[in-house]
N, C-alpha and C positions, 0 to 999 in steps of 0.2 A: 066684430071689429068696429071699431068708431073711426070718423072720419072728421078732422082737421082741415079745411080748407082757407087758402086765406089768397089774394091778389094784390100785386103790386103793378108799378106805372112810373116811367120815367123816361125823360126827353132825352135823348143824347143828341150829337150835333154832329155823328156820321153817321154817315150813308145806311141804312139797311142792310144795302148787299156786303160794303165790308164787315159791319159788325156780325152781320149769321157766320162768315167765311170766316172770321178770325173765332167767335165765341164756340162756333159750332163744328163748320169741317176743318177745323183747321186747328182745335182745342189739344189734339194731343202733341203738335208741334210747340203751339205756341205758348203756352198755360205753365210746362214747365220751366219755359225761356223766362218768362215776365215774374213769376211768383217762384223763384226756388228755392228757398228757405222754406215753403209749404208742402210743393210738389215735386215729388220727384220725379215721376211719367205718367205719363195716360197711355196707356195700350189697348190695341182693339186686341179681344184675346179670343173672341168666335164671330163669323160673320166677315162681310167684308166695310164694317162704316155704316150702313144703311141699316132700315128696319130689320129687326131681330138681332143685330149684330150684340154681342156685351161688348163694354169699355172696362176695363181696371183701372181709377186711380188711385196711386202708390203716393202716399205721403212720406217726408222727410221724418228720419228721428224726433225732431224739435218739434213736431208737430202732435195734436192733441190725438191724432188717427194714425193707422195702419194704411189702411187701406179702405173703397168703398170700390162697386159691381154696378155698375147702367147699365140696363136696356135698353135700346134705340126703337121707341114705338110706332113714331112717323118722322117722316124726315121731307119736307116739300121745300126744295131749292128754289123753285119759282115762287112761293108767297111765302120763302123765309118761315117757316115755324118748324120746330122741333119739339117733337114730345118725346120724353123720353120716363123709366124707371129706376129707380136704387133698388135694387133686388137685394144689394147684401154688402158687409161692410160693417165696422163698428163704429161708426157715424148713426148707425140702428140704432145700436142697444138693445138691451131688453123688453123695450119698450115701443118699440116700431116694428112693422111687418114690410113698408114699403115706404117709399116719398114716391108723387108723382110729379113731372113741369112738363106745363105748357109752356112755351117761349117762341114768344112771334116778337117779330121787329117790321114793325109796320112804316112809311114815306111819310115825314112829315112835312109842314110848308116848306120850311125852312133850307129844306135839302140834305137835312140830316133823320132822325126816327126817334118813332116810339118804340120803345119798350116794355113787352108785356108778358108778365108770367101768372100764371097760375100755379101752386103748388097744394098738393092732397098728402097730408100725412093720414098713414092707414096703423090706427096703433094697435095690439096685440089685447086680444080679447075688448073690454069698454074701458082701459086705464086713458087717459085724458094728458093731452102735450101741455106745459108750463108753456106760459106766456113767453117767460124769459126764454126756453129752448128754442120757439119758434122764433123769436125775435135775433137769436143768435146766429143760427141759420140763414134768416134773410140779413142780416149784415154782413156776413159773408160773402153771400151770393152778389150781393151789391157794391161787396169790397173788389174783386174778380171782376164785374163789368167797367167800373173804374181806372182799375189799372188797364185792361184791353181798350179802353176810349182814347186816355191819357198817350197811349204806346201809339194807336192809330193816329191820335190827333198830330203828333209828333214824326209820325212816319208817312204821308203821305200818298206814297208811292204801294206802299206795302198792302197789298189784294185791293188794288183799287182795278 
């Protein structure tokens, strides 16, 4: 199996504690509300939310996926990080065995956080990810913390 890893970083201008509570415990509420034209739900389908739990996210028709499978690997409410796994899902492909993310939101000066992920694609036998895949992926992912910013920045009140 070959290993992909790649890291990204970015300022957002709220809080820590709201963005883990909206990105992370609060992702199957909220993710479908903001994005539905993408997402149709997020279900916890074993577990209760915490480590070992899976998630299902169910994508919309119009959408390029079915469905993808999380694993919940760590979950620290007090220093905000969540690791978790894509077990399964055609979001894989033929060509991937797993994704992993790091995702910590760490206190910045300013009052609002950093943003930081780590991601490990694990691919199937030594076939090698396209640039352009991973880059797609992380635009993605980066389109998602966007709209949860924009929606917090907007809402004030909302898990503060």
């Amino acid at each position: 199996m070959g290993v992909t890893c790649f890291s990204q970083e970015f300022t957002c201008p709220v809080a820590p504690a709201r963005m883990f509570k909206a990105l992370i415990l609060e992702s199957n509420n909220l993710i479908p509300k903001l994005l539905p034209q993408f997402i149709e739900s997020v279900e916890v389908i074993e577990g209760d939310g915490g480590p070992g739990s899976i998630e299902q996210v169910n994508f919309t028709q119009d959408s390029n996926f079915n469905y993808v499978k999380h694993r919940i690997d760590e979950l620290d409410k007090e220093k905000f990080v969540c690791k978790y796994t894509m077990i399964e899902g055609d979001r894989l492909g033929d060509k991937l065995e797993s994704i992993d993310y790091d995702v910590r939101f760490e206190a910045a000066n300013n009052g609002g956080c950093i943003c930081k992920m780590i991601t490990k694609y694990h691919t199937v036998g030594e076939l090698e990810n396209k640039e352009e895949e991973i880059k797609s992926g992380k635009d993605s992912a980066m389109g998602v913390y966007k709209v949860v910013e924009a929606y917090l920045l907007d809402n004030p009140h909302v898990y503060a």
